[in-house]
C-alpha positions in Angstrom: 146.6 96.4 114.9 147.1 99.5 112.7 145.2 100.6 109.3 147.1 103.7 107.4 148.4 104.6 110.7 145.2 104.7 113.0 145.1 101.8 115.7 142.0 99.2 115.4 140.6 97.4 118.0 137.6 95.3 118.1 135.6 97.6 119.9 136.5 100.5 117.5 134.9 98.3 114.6 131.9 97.0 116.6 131.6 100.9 117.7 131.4 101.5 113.3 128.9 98.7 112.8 126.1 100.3 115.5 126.8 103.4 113.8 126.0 102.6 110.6 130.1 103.3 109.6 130.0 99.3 107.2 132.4 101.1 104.8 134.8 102.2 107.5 134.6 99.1 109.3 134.9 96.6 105.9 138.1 98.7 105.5 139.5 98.3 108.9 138.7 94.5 108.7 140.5 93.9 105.5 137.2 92.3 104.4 132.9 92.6 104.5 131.4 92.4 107.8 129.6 89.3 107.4 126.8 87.1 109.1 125.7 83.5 108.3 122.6 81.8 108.6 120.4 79.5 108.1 117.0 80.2 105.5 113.8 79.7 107.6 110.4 80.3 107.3 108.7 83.5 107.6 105.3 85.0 107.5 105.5 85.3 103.5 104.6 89.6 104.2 107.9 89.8 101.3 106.2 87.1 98.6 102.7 88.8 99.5 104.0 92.5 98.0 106.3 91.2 95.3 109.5 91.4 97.1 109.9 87.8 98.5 112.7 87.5 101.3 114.7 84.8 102.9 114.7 85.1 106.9 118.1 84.2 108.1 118.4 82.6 111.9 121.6 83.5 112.7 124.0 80.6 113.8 125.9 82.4 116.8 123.5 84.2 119.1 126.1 86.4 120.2 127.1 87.6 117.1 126.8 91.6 116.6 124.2 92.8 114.3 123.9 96.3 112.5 121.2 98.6 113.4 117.3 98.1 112.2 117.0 99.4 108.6 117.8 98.4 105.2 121.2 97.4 103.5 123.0 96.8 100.3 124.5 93.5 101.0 126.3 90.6 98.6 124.3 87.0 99.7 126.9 83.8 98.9 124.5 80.8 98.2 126.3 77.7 97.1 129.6 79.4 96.4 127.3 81.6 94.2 127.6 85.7 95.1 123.8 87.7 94.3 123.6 91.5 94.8 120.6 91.3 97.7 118.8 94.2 99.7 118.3 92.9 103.5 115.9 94.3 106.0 116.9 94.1 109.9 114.3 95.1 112.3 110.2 94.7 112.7 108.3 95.5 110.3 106.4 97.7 111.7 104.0 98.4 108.3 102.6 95.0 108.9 103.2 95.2 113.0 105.3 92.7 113.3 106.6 92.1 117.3 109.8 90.1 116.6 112.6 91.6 114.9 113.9 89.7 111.9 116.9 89.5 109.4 115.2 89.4 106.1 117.1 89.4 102.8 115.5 90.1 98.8 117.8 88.2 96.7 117.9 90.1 93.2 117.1 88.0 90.0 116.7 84.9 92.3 113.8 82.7 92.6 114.8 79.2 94.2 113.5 77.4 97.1 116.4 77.5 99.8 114.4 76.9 103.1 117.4 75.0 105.3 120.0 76.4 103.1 122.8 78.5 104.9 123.5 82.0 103.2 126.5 84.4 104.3 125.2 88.2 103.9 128.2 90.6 103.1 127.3 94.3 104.0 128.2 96.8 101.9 126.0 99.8 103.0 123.1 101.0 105.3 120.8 102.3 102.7 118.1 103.7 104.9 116.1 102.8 108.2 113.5 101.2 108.6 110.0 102.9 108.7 106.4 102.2 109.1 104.6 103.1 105.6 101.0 104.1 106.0 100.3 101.3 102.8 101.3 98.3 101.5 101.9 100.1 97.9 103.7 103.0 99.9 106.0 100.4 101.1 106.0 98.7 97.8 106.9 101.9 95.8 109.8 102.8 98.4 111.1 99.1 97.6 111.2 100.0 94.2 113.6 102.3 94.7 115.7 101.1 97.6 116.1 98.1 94.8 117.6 100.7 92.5 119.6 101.9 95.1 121.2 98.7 95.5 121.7 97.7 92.1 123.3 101.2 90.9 125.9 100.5 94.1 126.5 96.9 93.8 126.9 97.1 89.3 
């Protein structure tokens, strides 16, 4: 397949994903890299620090996934689209040993534990880091939030 005359292949846009390239690969797809998911429960670190998250269990196992750090993405709940900041990796600030997929729904407070969500990626905003405090990471949240609503208006 060709895009404005450069040939795609499947590998070329998984090759963009790992490299943190979602723009270039959302325009060779024609559409948002996307994952889908269903809402479990997680340790609660996001409620605990003001920034409450939904962990996502993705449905295919083999499904790629971008790179640890954190992302502007658009979450569809219900046939409802939120602007969202998601979280892909560890946690190391609160040393956590499983890497998760973790997504802050802005101006969203419901209980969707079971619910599936589909995450749209719109752009890597940073990676992921261990914070020396809770309010360190709290403070950075702050603005990666701002981040993400100033792209996603």
């Amino acid at each position: 397949q060709k895009f404005q005359d450069i040939s795609v292949s499947s590998s070329k846009i998984r090759k963009l994903i790992v490299n943190n390239k979602i723009k270039e690969a959302t325009d060779y797809l024609g559409h948002s890299f996307c994952l889908k998911g269903e809402v479990v429960k997680g340790k609660q670190n996001g409620s605990k620090i003001g920034f409450p998250t939904a962990n996502i269990q993705i449905e295919n196992k083999w499904k790629l996934i971008p790179n640890d750090g954190v992302y502007a993405v658009m979450v569809e709940h219900n046939f409802k689209k939120y602007s969202a900041m998601m979280n892909i990796g560890y946690n190391p600030t609160f040393d956590s040993k499983q890497r998760t997929l973790e997504v802050h729904i802005l101006d969203f407070n419901q209980d969707i534990y079971g619910d599936e969500l589909r995450v749209e990626f719109v752009k890597r905003i940073r990676e992921e880091k261990k914070f020396h405090s809770e309010q360190e990471l709290k403070d950075t949240l702050r603005i990666d939030e701002n981040k993400v609503r100033n792209l996603l208006k």
